[in-house]
Steps between C-alpha positions, in 0.01 A plus 500: 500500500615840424555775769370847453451429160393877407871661550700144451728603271604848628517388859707198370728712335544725787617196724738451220866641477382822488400442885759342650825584255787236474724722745273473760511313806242321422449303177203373354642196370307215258363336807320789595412576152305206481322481819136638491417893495330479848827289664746763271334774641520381879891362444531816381381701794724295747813617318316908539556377873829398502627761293484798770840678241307492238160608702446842276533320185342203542181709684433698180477207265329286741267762502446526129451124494208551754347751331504289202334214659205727640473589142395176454174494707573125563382347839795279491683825532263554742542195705901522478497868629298371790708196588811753506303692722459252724844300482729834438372765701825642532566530122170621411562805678702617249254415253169621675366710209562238199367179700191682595411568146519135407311452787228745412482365141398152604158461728534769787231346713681141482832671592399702767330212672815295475689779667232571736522096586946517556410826712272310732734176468721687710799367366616808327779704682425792715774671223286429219180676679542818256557312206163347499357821623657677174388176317143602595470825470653447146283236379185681620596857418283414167207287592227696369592420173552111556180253406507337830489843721220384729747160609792743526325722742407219741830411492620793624233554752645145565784602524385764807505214719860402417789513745484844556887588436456422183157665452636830644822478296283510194291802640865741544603371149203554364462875640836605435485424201151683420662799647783479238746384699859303325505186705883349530342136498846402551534637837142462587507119502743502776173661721347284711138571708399342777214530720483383867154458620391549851568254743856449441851732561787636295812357540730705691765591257215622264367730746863649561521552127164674486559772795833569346345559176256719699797703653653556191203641347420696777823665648652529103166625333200531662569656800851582404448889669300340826665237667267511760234415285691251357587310814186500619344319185786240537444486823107382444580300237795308755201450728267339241766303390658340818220576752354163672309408245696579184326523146280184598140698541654702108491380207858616288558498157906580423688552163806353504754550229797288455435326834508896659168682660401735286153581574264462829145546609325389774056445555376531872190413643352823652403423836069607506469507162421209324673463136645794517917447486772744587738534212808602578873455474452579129876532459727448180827517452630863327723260321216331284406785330717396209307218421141678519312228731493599782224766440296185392639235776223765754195546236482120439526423856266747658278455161485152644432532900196761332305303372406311821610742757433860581863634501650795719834628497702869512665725314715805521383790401735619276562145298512495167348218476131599605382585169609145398344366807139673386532349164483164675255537671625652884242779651726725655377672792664849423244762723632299802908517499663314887850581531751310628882563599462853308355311152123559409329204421160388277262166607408327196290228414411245227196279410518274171208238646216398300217661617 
């Protein structure tokens, strides 16, 4: 049987010598010649792996090749960019944009349901989390025009109910890149999300790395011309943090990049009111700014904790983040201004429930 049968030809000659010359490292000798396209195409993408001198090179006609195979519309092509997916996660971050055009030419519904079923397998590494989320948002950035859009939006309401890492991975992807933003996918898949639900702790060391994130942001930026102020925010935080009780009665979501804490926030009960939750200890570090998440890390997870909770939290008044904060969906309570440690401060609230 004959592989992608539209493009054959060109995407046979492009796997020829004019791929991989004679000089390279490595050959595409008669062995390889004769094995079939879909076996050529995966020997081939080994050697990409191996061949980390050559990585520029080898990336741009890799890429070509891919492109050439979406051209094809063929749901073998479909079915191969899917099994790299889920047996190369690594490698297919350097492809993200070609694969997911194979994958959207073959059935979109069938696909995302076989991701959607390795999501909830669990087996896929915490360090692949934003590669399915781009995967996703990808795949269904066009589903109005697809036959099978009624399928493709259970899915995704399906997909709701997914671990939520991976569901709120998806939602900051999905609004930065709405908003414009150039996502570095190749620094954002080192990101990792994780959300701690009440009932258990933070490990020490964690909670160390958090409060000095805190007093770096703080001392260095925040309240760089009020230490007082400062101190005493670090000094609240400290108590939520290693009090008797810890984080258990919170529930935590933290951003952690390259194994580092790079984002924190924190959901408390409010003692007398039911579902309402204190948000606080909405702190990022000034570092992250460079790769434009960490704006999104807080929408997605407060976004979240609003739809089934009434949420309260505070704000400074001069941060220039308020207007961003009304666009989401905060009430800020600006005719009644508390002040603290000589800085003026604004209640605000937020309620995304379903009447």
């Amino acid at each position: 049987m004959q592989l992608f049968a539209n493009n054959q030809k060109e995407i046979e000659r492009m796997l020829g010598d004019e791929y991989v010359s004679k000089t390279d490292v490595h050959v595409i000798d008669q062995d390889l010649q004769n094995m079939p396209m879909e076996d050529r195409i995966k020997m081939i993408m080994q050697q990409e792996r191996q061949a980390s001198n050559q990585r520029q090179t080898y990336y741009e006609k890799n890429a070509n090749i891919l492109q050439k195979l979406a051209e094809t519309g063929s749901e073998t092509a479909s079915v191969f960019a899917l099994e790299q997916l889920r047996k190369n996660g690594a490698l297919f971050f350097e492809y993200p944009l070609e694969f997911c055009e194979i994958l959207k030419k073959g059935n979109i519904a069938k696909n995302l349901r076989a991701i959607f079923d390795d999501i909830s397998s669990g087996e896929i590494p915490k360090s692949e989390h934003i590669l399915y989320a781009f995967v996703l948002m990808e795949m269904t950035s066009g589903m109005r025009d697809v036959v099978d859009k009624e399928r493709v939006e259970k899915l995704m309401t399906d997909f709701e109910k997914a671990p939520s890492e991976i569901f709120l991975l998806t939602s900051m992807l999905k609004e930065a890149k709405a908003a414009g933003e150039k996502i570095d996918y190749e620094a954002v898949k080192y990101l990792k999300l994780y959300e701690k639900p009440i009932g258990e702790d933070l490990p020490g060391e964690e909670k160390e790395e958090i409060l000095e994130m805190a007093r770096d942001t703080y001392f260095n930026d925040v309240y760089k011309d009020n230490p007082e102020a400062a101190q005493r925010v670090i000094d609240e935080l400290e108590g939520e943090l290693f009090g008797i009780d810890g984080l258990k009665n919170q529930r935590t979501y933290i951003l952690k990049y390259q194994g580092r804490v790079i984002a924190f926030c924190r959901f408390k009960p409010i003692k007398g009111k039911l579902g309402h939750l204190y948000a606080g200890s909405l702190n990022v570090c000034k570092d992250l700014r460079e790769l434009s998440i960490g704006g999104y890390f807080v929408r997605a997870t407060t976004g979240k904790e609003a739809k089934e909770f009434v949420l309260e939290a505070v704000t400074r008044e001069n941060n220039v983040a308020n207007e961003s904060y009304k666009k989401c969906g905060w009430v800020l309570d600006e005719a009644n201004p508390f002040e603290k440690t000589g800085v003026k401060y604004f209640n605000m609230e937020m309620d995304r429930r379903e009447k």
